[in-house]
Each structure stands twice: as structure tokens, then as C-alpha cells.
Backbone as a printed PyTorch tensor [residue, N CA C, xyz], in Angstrom:
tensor([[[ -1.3210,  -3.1870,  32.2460],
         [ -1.9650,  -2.9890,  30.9490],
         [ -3.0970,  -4.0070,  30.8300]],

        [[ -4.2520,  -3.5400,  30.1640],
         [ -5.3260,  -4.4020,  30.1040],
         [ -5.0260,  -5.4070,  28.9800]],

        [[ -5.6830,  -6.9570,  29.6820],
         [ -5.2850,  -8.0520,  28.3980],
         [ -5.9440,  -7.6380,  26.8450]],

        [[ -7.0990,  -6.3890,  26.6210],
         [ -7.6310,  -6.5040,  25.0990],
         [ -6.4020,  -5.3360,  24.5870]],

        [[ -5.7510,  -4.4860,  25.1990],
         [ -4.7750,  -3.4380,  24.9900],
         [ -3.7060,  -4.0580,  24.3820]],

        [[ -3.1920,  -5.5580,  25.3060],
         [ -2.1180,  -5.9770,  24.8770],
         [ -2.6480,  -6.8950,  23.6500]],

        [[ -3.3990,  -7.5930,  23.9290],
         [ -3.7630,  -7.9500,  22.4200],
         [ -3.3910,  -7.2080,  21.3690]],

        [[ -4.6070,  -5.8000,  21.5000],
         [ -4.3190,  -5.4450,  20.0630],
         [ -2.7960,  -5.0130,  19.6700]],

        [[ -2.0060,  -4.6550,  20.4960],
         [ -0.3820,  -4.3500,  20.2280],
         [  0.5060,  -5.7140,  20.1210]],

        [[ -0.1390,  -6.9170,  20.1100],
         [  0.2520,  -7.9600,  19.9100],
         [ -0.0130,  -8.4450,  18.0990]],

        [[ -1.0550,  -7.7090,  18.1630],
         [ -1.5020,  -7.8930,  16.7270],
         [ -1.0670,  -6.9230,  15.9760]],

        [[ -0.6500,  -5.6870,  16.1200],
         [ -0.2680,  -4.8730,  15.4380],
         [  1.3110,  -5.1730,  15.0850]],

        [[  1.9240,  -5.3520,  16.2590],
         [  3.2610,  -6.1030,  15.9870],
         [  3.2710,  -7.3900,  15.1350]],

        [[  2.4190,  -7.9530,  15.0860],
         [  2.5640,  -9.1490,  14.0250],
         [  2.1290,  -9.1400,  12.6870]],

        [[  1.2200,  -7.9090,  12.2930],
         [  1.2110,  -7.6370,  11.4590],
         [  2.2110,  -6.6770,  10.3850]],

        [[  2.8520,  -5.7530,  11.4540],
         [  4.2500,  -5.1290,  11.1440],
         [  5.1540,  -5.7810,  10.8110]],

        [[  5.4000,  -7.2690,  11.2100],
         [  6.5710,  -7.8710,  11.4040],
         [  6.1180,  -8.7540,   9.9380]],

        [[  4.6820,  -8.7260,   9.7640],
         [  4.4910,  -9.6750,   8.2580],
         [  4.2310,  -9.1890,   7.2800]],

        [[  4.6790,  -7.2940,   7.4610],
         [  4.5020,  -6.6780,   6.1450],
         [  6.4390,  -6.7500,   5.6740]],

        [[  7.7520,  -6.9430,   6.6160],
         [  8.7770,  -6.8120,   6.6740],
         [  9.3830,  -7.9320,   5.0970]],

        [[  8.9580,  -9.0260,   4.9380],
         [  9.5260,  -9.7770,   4.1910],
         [  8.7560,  -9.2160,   2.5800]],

        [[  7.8190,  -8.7290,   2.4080],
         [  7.0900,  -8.2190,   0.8820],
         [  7.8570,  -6.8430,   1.1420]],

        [[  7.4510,  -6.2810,   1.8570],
         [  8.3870,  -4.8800,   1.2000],
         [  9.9630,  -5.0900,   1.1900]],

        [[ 10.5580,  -5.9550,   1.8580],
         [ 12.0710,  -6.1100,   1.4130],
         [ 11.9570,  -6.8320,   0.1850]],

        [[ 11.1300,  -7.3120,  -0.2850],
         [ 11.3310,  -8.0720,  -1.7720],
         [ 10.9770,  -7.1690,  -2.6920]],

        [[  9.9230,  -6.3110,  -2.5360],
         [  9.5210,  -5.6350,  -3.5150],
         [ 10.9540,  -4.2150,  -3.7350]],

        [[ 10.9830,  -3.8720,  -2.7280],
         [ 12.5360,  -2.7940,  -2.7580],
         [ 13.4010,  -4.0840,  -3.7250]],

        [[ 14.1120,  -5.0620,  -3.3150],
         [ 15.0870,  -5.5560,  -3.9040],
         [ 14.8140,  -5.5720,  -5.6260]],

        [[ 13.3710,  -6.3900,  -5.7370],
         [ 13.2420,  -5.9590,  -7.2040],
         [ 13.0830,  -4.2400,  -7.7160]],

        [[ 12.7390,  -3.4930,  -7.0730],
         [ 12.9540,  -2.2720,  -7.9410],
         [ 14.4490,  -1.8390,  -7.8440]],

        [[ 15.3480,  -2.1700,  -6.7100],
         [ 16.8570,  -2.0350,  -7.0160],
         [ 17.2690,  -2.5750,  -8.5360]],

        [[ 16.7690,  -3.9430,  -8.5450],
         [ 17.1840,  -5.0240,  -9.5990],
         [ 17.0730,  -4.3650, -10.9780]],

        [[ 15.6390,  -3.8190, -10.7120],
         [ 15.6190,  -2.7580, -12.5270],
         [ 16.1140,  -1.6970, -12.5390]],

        [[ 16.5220,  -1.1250, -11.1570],
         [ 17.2340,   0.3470, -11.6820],
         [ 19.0210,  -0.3330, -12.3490]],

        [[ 19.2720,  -1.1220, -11.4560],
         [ 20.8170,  -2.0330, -12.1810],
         [ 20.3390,  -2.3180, -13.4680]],

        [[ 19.7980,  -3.4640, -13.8340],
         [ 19.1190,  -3.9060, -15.0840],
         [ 19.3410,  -2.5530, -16.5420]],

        [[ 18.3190,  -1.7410, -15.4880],
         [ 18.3770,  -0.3330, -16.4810],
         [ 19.7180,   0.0170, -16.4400]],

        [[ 20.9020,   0.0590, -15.9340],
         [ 22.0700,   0.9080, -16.5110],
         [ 23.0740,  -0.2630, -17.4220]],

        [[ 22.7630,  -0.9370, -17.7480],
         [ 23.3030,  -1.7360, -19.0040],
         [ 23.0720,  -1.0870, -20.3990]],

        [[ 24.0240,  -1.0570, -20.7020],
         [ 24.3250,  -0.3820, -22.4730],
         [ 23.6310,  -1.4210, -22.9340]],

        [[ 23.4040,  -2.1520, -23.0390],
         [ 22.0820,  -2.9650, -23.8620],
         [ 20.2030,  -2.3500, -23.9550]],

        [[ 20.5560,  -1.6980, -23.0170],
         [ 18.5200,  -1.0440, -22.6450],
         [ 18.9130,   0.2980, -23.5060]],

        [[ 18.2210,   0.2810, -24.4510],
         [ 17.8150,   1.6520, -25.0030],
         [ 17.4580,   2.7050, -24.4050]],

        [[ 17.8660,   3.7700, -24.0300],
         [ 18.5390,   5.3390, -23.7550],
         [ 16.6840,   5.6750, -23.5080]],

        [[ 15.9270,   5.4580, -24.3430],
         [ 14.4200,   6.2710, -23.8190],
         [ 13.5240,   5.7930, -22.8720]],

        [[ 13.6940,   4.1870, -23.4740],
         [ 13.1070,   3.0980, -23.0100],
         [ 13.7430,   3.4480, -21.0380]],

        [[ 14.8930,   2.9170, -20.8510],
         [ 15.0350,   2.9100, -19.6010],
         [ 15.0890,   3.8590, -18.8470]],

        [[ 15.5920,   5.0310, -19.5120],
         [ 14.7980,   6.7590, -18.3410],
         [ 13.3490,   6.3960, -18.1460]],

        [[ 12.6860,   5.8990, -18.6430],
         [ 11.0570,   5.9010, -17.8120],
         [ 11.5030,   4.8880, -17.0410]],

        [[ 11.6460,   3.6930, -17.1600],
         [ 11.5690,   2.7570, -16.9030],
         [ 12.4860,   2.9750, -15.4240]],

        [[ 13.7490,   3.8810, -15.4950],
         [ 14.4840,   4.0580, -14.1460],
         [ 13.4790,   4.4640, -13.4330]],

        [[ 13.2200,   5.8230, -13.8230],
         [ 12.3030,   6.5330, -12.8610],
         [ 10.8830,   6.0040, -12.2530]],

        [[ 10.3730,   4.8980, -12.9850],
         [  9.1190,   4.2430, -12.0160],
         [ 10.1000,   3.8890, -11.0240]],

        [[ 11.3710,   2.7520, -11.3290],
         [ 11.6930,   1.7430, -10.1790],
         [ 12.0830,   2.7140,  -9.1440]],

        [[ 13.2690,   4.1480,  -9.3860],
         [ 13.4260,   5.0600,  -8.0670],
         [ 12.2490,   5.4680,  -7.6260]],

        [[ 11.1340,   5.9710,  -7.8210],
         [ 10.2690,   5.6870,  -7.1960],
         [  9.6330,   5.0900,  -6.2270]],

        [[  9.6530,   3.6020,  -6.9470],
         [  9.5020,   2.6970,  -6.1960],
         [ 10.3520,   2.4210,  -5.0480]],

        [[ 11.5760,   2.7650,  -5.0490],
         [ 12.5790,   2.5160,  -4.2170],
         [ 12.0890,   3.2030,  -2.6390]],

        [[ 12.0210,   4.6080,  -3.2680],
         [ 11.8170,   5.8510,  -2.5100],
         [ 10.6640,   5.0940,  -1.5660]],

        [[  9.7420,   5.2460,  -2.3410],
         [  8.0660,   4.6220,  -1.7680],
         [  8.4400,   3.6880,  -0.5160]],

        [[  9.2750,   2.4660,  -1.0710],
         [  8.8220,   1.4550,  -0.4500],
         [ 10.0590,   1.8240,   0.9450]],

        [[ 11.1650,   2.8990,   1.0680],
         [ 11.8660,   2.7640,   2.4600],
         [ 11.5850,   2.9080,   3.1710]],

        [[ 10.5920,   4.5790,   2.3910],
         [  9.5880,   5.4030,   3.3190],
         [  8.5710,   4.1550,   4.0800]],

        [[  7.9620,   3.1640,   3.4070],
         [  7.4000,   2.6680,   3.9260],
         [  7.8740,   1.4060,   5.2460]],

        [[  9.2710,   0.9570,   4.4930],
         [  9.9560,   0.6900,   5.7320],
         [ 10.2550,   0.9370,   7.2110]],

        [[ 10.4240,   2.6030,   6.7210],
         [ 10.9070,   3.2880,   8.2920],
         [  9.3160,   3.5660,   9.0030]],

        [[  8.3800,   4.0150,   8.2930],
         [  6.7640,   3.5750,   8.7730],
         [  6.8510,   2.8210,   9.8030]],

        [[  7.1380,   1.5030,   8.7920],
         [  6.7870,   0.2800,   9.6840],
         [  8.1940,   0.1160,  11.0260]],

        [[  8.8870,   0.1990,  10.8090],
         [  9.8470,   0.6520,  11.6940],
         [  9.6000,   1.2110,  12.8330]],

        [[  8.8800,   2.3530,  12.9930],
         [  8.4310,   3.4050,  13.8570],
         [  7.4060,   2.7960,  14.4060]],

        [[  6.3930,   2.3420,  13.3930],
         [  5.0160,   1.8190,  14.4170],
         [  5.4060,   0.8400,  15.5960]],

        [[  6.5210,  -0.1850,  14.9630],
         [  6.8340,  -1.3050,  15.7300],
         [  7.1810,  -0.9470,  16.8130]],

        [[  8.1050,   0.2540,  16.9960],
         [  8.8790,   0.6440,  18.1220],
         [  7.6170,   1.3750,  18.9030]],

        [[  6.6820,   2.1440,  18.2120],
         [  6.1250,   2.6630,  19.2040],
         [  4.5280,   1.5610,  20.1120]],

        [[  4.4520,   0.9470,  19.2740],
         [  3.6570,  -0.6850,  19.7070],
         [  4.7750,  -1.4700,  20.5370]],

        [[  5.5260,  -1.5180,  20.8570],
         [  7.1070,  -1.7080,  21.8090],
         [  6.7950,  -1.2120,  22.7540]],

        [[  6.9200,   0.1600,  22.7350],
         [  7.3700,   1.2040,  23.8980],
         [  5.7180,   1.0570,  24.5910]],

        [[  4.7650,   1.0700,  23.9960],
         [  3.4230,   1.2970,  24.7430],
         [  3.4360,  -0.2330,  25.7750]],

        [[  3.7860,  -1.4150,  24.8880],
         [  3.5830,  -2.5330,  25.6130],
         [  4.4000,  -2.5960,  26.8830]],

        [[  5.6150,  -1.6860,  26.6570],
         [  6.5110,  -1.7770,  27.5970],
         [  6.5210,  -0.8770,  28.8450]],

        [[  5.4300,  -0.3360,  28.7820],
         [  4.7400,   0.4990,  29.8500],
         [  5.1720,   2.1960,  29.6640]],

        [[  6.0000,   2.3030,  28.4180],
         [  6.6640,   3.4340,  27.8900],
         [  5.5090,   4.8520,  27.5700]],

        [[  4.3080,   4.1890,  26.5880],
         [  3.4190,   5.2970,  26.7270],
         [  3.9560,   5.1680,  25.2290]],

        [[  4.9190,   5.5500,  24.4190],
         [  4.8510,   5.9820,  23.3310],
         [  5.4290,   7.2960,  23.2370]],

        [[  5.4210,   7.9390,  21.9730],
         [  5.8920,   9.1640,  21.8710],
         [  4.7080,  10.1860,  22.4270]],

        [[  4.9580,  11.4940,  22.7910],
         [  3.8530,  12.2710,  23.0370],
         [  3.4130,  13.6420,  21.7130]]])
């Protein structure tokens, strides 16, 4: 493999690997308000919106997990002389 090839899959992996700690925080806080929201203390109108941004958010951000998931593996497999998926 050429050294600017492995570079850039060196960089792509490190940038994958430094999106891993913000999107696990940002998922944990939208878990935090969908809990938050099912307390008999949050008013019944108020927290149906308020659920449905954070599942949303939930949704959004796994999808974006397994993304990053996939790229990593396939920035893996290329470095590893694998080629990648076809």
C-alpha cells in the first residue's frame, strides 16, 4: 500500500475514533431526557414533545454510531490489504 493511501486511512481512523466519545455522550443525554420525561412530575403535553425530540435523537445518533462503526471497519479492512466491501 502506498505511504499517502495509508495516511489518509490513518486519518480517517482517527477521526472515527474522535467522533466515538461526543456521540456516546450526546446518546446518553438524550436517554437521560427520555427517563427524566417518564416521571409523574413532567406534565403529560409538555413531555410527549419533549420525548419525541430526545427518541429521535436517540434513533439519529445510533444510526450514526453504526456509520461510524462500518467506516472504521472498512478503513481496517482496506489497510489490511482486505480491499473493503465490493
Amino acid at each position: 500500500m502506498k505511504k499517502k493511501a495509508k495516511g489518509k486511512i490513518e486519518m480517517i481512523s482517527s477521526g472515527l475514533n474522535e467522533l466515538e466519545t461526543p456521540i456516546r455522550q450526546a446518546c446518553n443525554l438524550a436517554k437521560a431526557i427520555r427517563m427524566m420525561l417518564s416521571s409523574d412530575d413532567m406534565p403529560a403535553e409538555e413531555g410527549e414533545g419533549i420525548f419525541g425530540v430526545a427518541d429521535a435523537l436517540v434513533e439519529l445518533i445510533e444510526c450514526l454510531q453504526e456509520t461510524r462503526c462500518e467506516l472504521w471497519h472498512l478503513a481496517s479492512d482496506v489497510e489490511n490489504g482486505g480491499g473493503g466491501a465490493s
